[in-house]
C-alpha positions in Angstrom: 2.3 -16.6 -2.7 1.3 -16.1 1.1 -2.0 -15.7 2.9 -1.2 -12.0 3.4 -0.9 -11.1 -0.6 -4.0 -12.8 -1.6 -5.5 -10.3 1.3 -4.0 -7.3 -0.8 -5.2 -7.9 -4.4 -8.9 -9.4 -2.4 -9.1 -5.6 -1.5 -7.8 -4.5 -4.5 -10.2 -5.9 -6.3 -13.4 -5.4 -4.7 -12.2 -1.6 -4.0 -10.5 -0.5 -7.6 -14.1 1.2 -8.6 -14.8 2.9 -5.8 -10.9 4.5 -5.7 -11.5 5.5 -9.2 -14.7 7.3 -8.2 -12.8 8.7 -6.0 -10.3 10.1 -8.1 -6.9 7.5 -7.2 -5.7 5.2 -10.0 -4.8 1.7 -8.4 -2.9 -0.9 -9.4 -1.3 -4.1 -8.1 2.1 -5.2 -8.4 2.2 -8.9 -7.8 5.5 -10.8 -6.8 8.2 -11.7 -8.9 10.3 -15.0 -7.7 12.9 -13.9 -5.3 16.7 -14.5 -5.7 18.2 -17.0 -3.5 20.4 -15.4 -1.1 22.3 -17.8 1.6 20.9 -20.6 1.1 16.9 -19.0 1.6 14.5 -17.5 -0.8 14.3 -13.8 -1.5 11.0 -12.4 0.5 8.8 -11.5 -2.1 5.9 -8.7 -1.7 2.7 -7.9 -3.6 2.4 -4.0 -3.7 -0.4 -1.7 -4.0 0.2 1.7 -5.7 -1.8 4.6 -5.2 -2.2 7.9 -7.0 -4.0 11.1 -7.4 -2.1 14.1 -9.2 1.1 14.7 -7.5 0.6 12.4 -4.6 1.6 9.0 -4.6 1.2 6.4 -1.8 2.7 2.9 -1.7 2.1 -0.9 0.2 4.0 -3.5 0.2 2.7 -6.8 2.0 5.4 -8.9 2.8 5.3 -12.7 3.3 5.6 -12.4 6.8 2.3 -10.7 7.2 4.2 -7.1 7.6 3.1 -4.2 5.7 5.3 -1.1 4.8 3.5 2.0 3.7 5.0 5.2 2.0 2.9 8.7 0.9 5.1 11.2 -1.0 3.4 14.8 -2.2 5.8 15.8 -5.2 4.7 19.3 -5.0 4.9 20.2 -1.4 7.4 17.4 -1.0 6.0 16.0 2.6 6.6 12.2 2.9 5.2 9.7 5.7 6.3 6.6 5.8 4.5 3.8 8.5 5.2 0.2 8.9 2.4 -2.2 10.5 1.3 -5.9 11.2 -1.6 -7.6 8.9 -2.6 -10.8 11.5 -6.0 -10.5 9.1 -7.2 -9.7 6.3 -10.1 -7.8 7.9 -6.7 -5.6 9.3 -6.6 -3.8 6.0 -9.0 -1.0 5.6 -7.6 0.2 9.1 -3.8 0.0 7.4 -4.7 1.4 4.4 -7.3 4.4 5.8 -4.4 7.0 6.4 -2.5 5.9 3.0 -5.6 6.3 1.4 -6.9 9.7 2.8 -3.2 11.3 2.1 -3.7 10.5 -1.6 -7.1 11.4 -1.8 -6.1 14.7 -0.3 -8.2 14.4 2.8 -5.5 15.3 5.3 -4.9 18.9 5.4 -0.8 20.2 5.7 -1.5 21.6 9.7 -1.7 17.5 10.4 1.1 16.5 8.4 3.6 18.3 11.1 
């Protein structure tokens, strides 16, 4: 496992209470071995899924240090999806602040345009 997805369940872990306070359940995914495919390894990413009633928000942290965010609202069915660049792990509470604030609800429906 890569540098990047030890970063992911570091957070996780010192951040899982205060989410629950919070009201969002938490939990990490961590990767499976990838399939070969042409001669190379499957990229493998440790997830983070978030959730809070109808809204559900999703990170994946690839190997490569990429991270690919999705938020979908089942009842007013508004998605956002983002993709960014990890180059620390001091780079995720900036990553996951938006992810986090659509869950908790924070981000009213006039800024979701």
């Amino acid at each position: 496992m890569r540098e990047s997805a030890h970063w992911l369940i570091n957070w996780h872990a010192a951040h899982q209470d205060g989410l629950r306070a919070r009201g969002i359940g938490a939990v990490v995914n961590r990767p499976h071995r990838g399939t070969p495919t042409r001669g190379r390894p499957k990229a493998t990413a440790v997830s983070l899924t978030l959730e809070s009633g109808e809204r559900l928000g999703h990170v994946f942290v690839w190997e490569s240090g990429s991270a690919s965010l999705l938020f979908i609202d089942s009842r007013s069915e508004y998605m956002w999806q983002d993709e960014q660049e990890l180059s620390s792990e001091g780079d995720l509470p900036r990553v996951l602040a938006p992810l986090i604030e659509l869950v908790e609800g924070l981000q009213g429906s006039a800024s979701r345009g």
